[in-house]
N, C-alpha and C positions, 0 to 999 in steps of 0.2 A: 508541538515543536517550537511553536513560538516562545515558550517560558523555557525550554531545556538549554535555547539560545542564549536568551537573558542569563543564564547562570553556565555558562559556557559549559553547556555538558553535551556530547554527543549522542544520540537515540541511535538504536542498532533495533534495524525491522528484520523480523524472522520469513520475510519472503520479497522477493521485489518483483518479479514476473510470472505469469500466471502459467502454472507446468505440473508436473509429476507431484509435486506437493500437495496440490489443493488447498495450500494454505488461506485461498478467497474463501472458502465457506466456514462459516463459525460452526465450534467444536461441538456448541449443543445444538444445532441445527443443521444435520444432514441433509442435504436435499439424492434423495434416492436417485433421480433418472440423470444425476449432474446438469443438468439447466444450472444458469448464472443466478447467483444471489442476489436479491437488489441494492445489500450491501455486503462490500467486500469486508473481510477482515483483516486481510493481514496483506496482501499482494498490490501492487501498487501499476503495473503495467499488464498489461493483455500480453497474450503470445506476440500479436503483430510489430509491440512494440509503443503501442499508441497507451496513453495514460488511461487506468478505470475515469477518475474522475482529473478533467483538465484543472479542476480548483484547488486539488490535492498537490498537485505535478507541480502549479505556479507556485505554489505556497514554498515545497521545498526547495525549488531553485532560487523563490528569494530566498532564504536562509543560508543556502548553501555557496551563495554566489562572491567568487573571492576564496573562500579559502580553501 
């Protein structure tokens, strides 16, 4: 995100909260019983609303903050 900034181009994530999608588990890695992934792919908040990762969350609201 940080280089999409620098060239002023906006990123478009194909999930933001963890739901009906499943878009947290990556495409060649099924996990059969649904247990969480240790890395998310694509989803960026839990159902509850709380960020997968708070490093991810900080990062986008600096970028985002202002406009």
């Amino acid at each position: 995100m940080p280089m999409l900034k620098a060239q002023n181009i906006g990123p478009i994530n194909c999930g933001l909260a963890d739901g009906k999608t499943n878009s947290k588990f990556a495409w060649s890695e099924p996990i059969p019983d649904g247990s969480e992934s240790p890395l998310w792919s694509h989803e960026i908040l839990r159902k509850d609303g709380t960020p997968y990762k708070q490093e991810e969350a900080d990062v986008i609201k600096s970028l985002t903050k202002g406009n």
